[in-house]
C-alpha positions as CSV (number, residue, x, y, z in Angstrom):
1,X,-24.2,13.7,-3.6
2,X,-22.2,10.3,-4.8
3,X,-18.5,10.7,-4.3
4,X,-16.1,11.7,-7.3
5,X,-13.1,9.3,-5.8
6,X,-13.8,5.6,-6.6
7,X,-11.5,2.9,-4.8
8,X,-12.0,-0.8,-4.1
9,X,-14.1,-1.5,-7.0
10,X,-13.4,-1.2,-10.7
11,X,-13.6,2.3,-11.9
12,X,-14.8,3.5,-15.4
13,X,-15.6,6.2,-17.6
14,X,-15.5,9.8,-15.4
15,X,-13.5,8.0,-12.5
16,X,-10.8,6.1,-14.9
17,X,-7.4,8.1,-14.8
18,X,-5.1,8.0,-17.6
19,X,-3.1,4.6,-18.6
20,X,-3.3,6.1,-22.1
21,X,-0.1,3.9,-23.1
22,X,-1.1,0.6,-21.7
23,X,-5.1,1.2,-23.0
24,X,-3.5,1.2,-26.4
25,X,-1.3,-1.6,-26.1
26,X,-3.6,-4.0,-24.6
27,X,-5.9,-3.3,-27.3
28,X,-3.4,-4.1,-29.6
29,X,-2.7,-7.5,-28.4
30,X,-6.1,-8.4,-27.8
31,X,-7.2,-7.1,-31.2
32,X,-4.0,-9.1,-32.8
33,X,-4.8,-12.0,-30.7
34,X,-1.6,-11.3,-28.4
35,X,-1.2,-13.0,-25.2
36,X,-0.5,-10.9,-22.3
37,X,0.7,-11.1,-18.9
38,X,0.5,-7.8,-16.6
39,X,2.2,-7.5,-13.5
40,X,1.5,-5.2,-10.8
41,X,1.0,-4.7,-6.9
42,X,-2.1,-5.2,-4.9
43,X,-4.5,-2.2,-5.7
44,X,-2.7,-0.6,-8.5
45,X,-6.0,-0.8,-10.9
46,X,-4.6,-3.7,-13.0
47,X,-8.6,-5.4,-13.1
48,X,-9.8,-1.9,-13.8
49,X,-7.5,-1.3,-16.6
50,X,-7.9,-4.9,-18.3
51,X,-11.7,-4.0,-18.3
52,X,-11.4,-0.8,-19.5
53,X,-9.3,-1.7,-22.5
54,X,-11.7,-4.5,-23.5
55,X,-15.0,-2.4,-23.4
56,X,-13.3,0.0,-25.4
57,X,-11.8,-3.1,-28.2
58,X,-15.4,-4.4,-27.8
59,X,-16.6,-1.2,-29.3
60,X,-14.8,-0.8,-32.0
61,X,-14.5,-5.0,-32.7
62,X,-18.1,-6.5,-32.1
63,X,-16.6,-10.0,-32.7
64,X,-14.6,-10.2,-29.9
65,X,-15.1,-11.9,-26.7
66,X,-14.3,-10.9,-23.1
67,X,-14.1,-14.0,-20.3
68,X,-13.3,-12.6,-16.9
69,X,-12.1,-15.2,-14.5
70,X,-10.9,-14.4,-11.2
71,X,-8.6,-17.1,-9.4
72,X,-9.0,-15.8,-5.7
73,X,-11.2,-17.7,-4.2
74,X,-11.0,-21.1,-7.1
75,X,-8.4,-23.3,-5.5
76,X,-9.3,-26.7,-7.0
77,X,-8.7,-27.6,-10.8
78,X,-12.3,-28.5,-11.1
79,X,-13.8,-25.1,-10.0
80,X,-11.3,-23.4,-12.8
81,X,-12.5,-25.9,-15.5
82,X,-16.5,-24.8,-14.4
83,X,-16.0,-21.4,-14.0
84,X,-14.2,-21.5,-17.7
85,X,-16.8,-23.1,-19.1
86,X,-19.9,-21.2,-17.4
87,X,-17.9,-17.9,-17.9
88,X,-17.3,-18.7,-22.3
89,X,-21.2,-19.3,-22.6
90,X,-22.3,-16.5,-20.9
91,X,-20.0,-14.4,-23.0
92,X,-21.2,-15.9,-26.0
93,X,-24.8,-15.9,-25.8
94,X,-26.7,-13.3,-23.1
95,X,-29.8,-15.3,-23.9
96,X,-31.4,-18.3,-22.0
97,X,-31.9,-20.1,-25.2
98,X,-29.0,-19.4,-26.6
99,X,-26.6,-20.4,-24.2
100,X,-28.7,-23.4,-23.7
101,X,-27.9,-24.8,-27.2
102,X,-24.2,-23.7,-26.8
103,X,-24.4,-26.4,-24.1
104,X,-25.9,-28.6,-26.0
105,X,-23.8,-28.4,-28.6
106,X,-19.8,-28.1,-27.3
107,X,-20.6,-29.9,-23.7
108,X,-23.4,-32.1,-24.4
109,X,-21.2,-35.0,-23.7
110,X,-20.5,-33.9,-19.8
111,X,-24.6,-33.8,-18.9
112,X,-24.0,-30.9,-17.3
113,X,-26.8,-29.1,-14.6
114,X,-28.0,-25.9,-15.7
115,X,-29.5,-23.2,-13.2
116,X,-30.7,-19.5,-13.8
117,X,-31.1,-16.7,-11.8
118,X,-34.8,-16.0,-12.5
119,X,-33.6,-12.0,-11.7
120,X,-30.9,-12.0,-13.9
121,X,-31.6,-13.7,-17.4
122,X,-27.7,-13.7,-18.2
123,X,-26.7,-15.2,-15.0
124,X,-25.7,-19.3,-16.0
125,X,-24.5,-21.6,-13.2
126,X,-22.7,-24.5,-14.7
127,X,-22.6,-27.8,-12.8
128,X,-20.2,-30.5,-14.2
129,X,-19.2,-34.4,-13.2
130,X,-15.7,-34.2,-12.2
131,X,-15.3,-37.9,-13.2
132,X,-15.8,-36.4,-16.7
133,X,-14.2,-33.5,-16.2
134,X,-10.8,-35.4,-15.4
135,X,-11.3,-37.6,-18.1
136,X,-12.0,-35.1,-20.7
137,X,-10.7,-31.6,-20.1
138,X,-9.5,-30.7,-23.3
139,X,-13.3,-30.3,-23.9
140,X,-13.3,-27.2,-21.5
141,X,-9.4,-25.9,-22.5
142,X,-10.4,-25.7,-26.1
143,X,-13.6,-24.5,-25.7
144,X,-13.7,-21.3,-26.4
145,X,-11.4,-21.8,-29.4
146,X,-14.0,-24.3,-31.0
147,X,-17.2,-22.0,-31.0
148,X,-14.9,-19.0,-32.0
149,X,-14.2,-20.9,-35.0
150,X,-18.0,-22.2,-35.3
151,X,-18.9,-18.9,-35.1
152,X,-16.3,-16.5,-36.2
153,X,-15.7,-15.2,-33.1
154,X,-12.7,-13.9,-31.5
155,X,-11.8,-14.8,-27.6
156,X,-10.2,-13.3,-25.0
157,X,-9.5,-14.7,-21.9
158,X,-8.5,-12.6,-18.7
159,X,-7.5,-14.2,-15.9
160,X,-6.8,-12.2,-12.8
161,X,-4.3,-13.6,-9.9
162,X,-3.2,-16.2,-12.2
163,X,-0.5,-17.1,-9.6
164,X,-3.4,-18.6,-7.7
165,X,-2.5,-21.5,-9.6
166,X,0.2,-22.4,-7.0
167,X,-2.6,-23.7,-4.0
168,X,-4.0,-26.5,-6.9
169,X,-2.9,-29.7,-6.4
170,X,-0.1,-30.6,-9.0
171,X,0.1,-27.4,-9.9
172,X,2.8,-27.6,-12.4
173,X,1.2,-30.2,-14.2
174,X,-2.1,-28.2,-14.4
175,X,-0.1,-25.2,-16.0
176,X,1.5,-27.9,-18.5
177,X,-1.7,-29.3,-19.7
178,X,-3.0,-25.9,-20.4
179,X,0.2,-24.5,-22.0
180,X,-0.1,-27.6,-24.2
181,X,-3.8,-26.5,-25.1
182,X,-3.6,-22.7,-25.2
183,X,-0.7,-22.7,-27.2
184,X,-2.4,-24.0,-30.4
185,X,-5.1,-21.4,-30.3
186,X,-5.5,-18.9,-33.4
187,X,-9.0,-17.3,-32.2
188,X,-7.9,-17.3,-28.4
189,X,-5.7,-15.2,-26.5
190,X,-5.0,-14.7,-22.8
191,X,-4.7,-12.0,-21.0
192,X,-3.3,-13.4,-17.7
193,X,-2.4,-10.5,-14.5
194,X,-1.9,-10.9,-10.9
195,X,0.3,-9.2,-7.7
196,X,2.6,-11.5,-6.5
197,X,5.5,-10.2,-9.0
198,X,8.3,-12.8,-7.8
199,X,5.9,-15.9,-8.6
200,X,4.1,-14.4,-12.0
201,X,8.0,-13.3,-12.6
202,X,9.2,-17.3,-11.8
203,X,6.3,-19.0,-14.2
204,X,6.6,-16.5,-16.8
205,X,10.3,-16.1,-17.2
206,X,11.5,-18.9,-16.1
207,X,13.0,-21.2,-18.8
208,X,12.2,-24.2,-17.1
209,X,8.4,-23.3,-16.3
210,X,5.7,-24.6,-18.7
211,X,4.2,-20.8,-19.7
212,X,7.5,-19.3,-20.7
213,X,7.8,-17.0,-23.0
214,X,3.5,-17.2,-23.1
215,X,3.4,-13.6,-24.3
216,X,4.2,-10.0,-23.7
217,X,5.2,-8.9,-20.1
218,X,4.1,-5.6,-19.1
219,X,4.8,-4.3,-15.7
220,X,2.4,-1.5,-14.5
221,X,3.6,1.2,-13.2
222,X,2.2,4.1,-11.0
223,X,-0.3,6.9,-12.3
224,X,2.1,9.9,-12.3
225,X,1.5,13.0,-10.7
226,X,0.9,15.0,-13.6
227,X,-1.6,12.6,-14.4
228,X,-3.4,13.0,-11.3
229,X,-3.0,16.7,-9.9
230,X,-5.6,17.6,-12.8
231,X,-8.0,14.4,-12.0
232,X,-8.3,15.1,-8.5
233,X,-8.9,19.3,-9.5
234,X,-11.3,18.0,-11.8
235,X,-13.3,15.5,-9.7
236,X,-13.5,18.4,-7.2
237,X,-14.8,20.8,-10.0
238,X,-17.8,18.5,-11.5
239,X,-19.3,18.5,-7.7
240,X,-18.6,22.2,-6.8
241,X,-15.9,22.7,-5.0
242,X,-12.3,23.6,-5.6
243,X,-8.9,22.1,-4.7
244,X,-5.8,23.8,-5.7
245,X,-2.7,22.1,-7.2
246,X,-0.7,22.5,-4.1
247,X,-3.1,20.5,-2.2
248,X,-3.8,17.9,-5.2
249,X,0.3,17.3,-4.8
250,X,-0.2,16.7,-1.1
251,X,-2.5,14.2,-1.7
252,X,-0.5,12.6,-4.1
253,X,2.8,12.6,-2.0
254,X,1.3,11.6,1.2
255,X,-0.1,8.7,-0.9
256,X,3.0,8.0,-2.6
257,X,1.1,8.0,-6.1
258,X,-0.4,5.0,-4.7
259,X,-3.6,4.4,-7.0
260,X,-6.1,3.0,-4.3
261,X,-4.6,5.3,-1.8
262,X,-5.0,8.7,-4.2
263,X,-8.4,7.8,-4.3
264,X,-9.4,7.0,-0.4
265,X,-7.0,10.2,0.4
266,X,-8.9,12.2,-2.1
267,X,-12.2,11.4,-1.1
268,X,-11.2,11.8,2.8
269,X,-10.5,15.7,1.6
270,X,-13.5,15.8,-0.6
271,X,-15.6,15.0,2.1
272,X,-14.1,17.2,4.8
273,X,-14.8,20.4,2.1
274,X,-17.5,22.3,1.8
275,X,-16.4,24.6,-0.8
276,X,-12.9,25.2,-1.0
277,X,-9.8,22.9,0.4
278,X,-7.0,24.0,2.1
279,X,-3.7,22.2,3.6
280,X,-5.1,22.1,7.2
281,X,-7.9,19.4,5.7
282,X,-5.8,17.3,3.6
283,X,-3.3,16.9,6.5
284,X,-7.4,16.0,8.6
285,X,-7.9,13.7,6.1
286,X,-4.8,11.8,6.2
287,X,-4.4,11.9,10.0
288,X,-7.8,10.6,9.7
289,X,-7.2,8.0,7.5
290,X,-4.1,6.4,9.3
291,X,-6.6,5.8,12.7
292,X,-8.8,3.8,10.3
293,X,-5.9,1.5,9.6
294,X,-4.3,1.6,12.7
295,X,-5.9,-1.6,13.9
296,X,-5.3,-3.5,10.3
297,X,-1.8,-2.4,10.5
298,X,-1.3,-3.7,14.0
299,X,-2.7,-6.5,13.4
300,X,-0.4,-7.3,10.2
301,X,2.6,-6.3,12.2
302,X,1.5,-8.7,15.2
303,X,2.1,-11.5,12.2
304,X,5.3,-10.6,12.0
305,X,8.5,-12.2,13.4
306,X,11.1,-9.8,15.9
307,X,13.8,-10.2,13.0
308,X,11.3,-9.0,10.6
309,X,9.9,-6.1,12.8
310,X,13.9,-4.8,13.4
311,X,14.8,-4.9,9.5
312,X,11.6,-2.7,9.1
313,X,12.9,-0.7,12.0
314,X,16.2,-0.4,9.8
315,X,14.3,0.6,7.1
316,X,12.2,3.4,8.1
317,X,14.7,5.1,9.4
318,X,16.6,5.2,6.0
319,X,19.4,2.5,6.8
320,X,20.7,0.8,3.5
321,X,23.6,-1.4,4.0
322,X,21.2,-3.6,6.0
323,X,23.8,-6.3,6.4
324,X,26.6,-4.1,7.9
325,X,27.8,-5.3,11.0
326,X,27.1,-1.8,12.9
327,X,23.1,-2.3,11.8
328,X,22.9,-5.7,12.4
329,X,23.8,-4.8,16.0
330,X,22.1,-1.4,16.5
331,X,18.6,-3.3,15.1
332,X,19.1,-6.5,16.8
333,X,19.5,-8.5,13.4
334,X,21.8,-11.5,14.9
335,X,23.6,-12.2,11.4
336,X,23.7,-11.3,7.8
337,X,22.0,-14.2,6.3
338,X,19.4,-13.4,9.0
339,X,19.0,-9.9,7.5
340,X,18.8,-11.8,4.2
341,X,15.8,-14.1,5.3
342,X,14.0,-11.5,6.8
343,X,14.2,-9.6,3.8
344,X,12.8,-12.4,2.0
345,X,10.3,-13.0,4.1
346,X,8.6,-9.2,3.7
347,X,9.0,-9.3,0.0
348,X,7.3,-12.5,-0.2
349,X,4.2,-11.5,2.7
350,X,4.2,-8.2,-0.1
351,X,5.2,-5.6,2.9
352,X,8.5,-4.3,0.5
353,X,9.8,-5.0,-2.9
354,X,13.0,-4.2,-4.8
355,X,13.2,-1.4,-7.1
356,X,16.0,-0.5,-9.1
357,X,17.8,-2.2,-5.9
358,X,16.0,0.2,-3.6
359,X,13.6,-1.4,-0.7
360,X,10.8,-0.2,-0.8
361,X,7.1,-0.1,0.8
362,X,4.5,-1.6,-1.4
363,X,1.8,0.3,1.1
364,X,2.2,4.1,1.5
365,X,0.0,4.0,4.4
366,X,1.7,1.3,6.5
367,X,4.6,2.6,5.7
368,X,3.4,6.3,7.3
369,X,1.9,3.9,10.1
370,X,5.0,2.2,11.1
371,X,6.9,5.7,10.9
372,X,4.8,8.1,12.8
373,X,3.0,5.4,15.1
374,X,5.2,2.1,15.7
375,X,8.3,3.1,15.8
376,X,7.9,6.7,17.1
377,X,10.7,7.5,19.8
């Protein structure tokens, strides 16, 4: 029996949980040709819900045009203006011939090599002279806006860990040239979302950065726990067995609403119950669960500095005035401004984050780790 909880890979249909609100509105910008930049931690489903809300607009709008480009593993300005290219053709055309001619046609001047996987028709690999490539990129920026208009299409381009960006080489003259491009296209929006929230927060708002102001900010929040008590009763239902809502809280609270974590709690339980789950399984599960990432979590703290290990210290144990002179000594934090940096330094490695000027962990897990494990007197 395949399990009902899906993490670590985009989830659809059955195992897609709510984000009714932000569904609609991304459908409304990419229908209305909208650009938009979501913002969210590490794990939080932002690729899920991007490709959720675009099958669903390609459903009801056959014309438009989904181009999924993810920036983790590009790090040169040539490998983002291939992968654009290769990623606009296969969109247009799922046909050998077909994209062929596109080639032809809107990059015939680059000579570009063609391969095929003979398995996968649809599957184009896109090889380009970076001589031309440097010489001629508005060729590739403004492709997609030239055969939407050749072809009354509309285009959409999404664009995960945008702030990727940052490891090219001139970065900030990369993001100018596109601004200067993407900004003139009617038939091509961008739907651009990554993690790092201080980075995406710095290029998108910003006054001085060349994608201010680019398009609608939208910040993703957590999946409620109304939202999920009756997904998780539900996922236990369509495979028989039961879960009542007591326990579906505890997995939510234990998991601190935690999308990625929900899930991998959830199918922990799921797994340990035969027919029926009680409170004695979840807390199993979890116990469970934290010995799987004990070594990740060590490791990750290992990384960490002393200063940076004490303010956590301070943290777990519910201190707030972190730069108070009794704290500083009782956590071996030398001065303020050293409190300060080391603060800085864990939002920026993505260990905490500010929140309505509350610290606070941006993994539930680690954060359970360092409590009942690290720092247990």
């Amino acid at each position: 029996m395949d399990t009902p909880f899906i993490y670590g890979k985009l989830a659809s249909k059955n195992n897609f949980t709510n984000r009714s609100k932000e569904i609609s509105q991304l459908i409304t910008n990419f229908n209305s040709g909208i650009n938009t930049i979501l913002i969210s931690p590490r794990r939080w489903g932002k690729s899920s819900l991007v490709t959720h809300a675009a099958n669903q607009a390609s459903q009801s709008k056959p014309e438009l045009r989904f181009c999924f480009i993810d920036l983790f593993n590009i790090r040169t300005e040539e490998d983002f203006y291939q992968i654009l290219a290769q990623e606009v053709i296969q969109s247009t055309s799922n046909k050998i011939d077909g994209m062929v001619d596109l080639i032809k046609k809107f990059l015939g001047n680059f000579i570009p090599k063609i391969s095929f996987n003979p398995t996968l028709e649809s599957s184009l690999t896109l090889g380009l002279d970076w001589k031309e490539l440097k010489n001629n990129p508005d060729d590739i920026l403004n492709l997609a806006e030239k055969i939407a208009e050749k072809k009354n299409l509309k285009f959409v381009i999404c664009i995960d860990e945008f702030q990727n960006m940052s490891t090219f080489e001139n970065p900030l003259a990369f993001q100018q040239k596109l601004r200067s491009h993407w900004q003139k296209h009617q038939s091509t929006s961008y739907c651009l979302f990554g993690s790092k929230r201080h980075m995406l927060l710095d290029v998108f708002s910003n006054s001085s950065m060349p994608f201010y102001k680019f398009g609608d900010i939208l910040f993703l929040q957590k999946i409620t726990e109304e939202n999920w008590i009756p997904f998780i009763i539900q996922r236990f239902s369509d495979t028989g067995k039961s879960i009542a809502a007591s326990e579906a809280i505890q997995i939510t609270k234990i998991a601190d609403c935690h999308p990625y974590y929900v899930q991998q709690l959830a199918q922990q339980v799921w797994l340990r119950t035969e027919v029926k789950c009680n409170e004695k399984t979840v807390e199993q599960a979890f116990e469970n669960l934290i010995d799987q990432l004990s070594l990740l979590f060590q490791t990750k703290t290992d990384e960490l500095i002393e200063t940076q290990i004490n303010l956590l210290e301070a943290i777990i144990d519910g201190e707030v005035q972190l730069s108070s002179q009794r704290v500083l000594t009782q956590y071996r934090l030398g001065t303020s401004a050293n409190s300060l940096k080391a603060r800085k330094s864990l939002i920026n490695k993505e260990i905490i984050d500010i929140e309505k000027k509350n610290i606070v962990f941006l993994d539930p897990m680690y954060k359970h780790w360092l409590s009942k494990t690290y720092f247990k007197h």
